[in-house]
C-alpha positions in Angstrom: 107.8 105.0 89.0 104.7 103.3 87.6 102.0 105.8 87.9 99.5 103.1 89.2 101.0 101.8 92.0 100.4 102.3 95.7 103.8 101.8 97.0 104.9 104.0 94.4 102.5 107.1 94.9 103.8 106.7 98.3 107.1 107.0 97.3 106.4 110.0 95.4 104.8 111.5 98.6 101.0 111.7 96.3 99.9 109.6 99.6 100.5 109.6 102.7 102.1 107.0 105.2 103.4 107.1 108.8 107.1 106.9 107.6 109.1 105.2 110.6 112.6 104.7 108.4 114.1 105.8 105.2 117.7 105.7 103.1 118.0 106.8 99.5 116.8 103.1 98.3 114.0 102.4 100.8 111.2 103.0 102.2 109.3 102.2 105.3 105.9 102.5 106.6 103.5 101.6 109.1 100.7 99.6 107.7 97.2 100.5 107.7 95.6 97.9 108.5 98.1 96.1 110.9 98.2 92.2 111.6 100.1 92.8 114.7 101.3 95.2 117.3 103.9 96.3 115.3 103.2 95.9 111.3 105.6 97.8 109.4 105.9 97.8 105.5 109.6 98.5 103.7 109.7 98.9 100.4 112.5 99.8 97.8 111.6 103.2 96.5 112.5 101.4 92.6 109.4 99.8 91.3 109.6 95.8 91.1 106.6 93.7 91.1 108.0 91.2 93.8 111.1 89.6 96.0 111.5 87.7 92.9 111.8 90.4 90.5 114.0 92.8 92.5 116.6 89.8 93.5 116.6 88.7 89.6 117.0 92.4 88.5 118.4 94.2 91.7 120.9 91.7 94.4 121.9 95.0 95.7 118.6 96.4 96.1 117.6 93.4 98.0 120.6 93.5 100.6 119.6 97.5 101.2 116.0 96.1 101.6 116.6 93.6 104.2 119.3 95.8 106.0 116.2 98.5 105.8 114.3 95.7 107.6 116.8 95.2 110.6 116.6 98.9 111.3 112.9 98.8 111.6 113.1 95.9 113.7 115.8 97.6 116.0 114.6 101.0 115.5 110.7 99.4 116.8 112.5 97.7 119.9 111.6 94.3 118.4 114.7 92.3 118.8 114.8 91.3 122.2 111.9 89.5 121.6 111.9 88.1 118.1 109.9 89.1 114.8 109.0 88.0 111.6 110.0 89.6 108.2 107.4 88.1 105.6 107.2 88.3 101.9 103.3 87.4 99.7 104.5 86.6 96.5 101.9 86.3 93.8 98.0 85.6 94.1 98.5 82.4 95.5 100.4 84.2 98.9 98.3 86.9 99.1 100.2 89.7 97.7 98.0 92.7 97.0 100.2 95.5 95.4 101.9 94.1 93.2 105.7 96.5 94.4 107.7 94.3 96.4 107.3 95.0 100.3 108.3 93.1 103.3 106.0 93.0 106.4 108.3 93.3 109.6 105.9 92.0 112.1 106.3 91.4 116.4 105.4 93.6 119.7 103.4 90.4 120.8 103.4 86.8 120.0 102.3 86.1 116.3 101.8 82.3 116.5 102.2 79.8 113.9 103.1 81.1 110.5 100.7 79.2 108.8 97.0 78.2 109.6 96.2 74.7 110.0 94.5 73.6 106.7 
């Protein structure tokens, strides 16, 4: 656990979250500050910095991540319809907290993936 990260703390149960899944490995969360209808976070409860890291120094930690992600999106009735599972890697993307965390995102249309520059 490294002592200054969000997702960690959360983890830990310092902070609170609106836990909508959970297996021995991962973790998931509904964000708070949602970019759609449905805007869950899932985590690996292990701390690595990003999708990068945790595939270089966890493969099986990454399969139990993205499994984690298919029961949100089944769990959150968002299959039917499609949804998107997003990573922010680095400054660049947008990443924030610096644990790796997929968004799982859908309940409505979410439009283009990226804005038109």
């Amino acid at each position: 656990m490294d002592n200054n990260c969000l997702f960690c703390r959360i983890v830990a149960g310092e902070i609170p979250a609106t836990v909508v899944h959970e297996t021995d490995t991962t973790l998931a969360f509904r964000d708070i500050d949602p970019k759609a209808a449905v805007h869950v976070l899932v985590i690996p409860k292990a701390h690595h910095a990003d999708v990068v890291a945790l595939a270089q120094d966890d493969p099986a930690g990454s399969a139990a991540l993205l499994a984690a992600c298919a029961a949100v999106a089944e769990g959150e009735g968002l299959r039917a319809d499609g949804f998107r599972v997003l990573f922010n890697t680095g400054g660049y993307a947008g990443q924030e907290v610096f644990h790796v965390h997929a968004h799982v995102l859908g309940g409505e249309p979410l439009g283009p993936m990226l804005a038109i520059r």
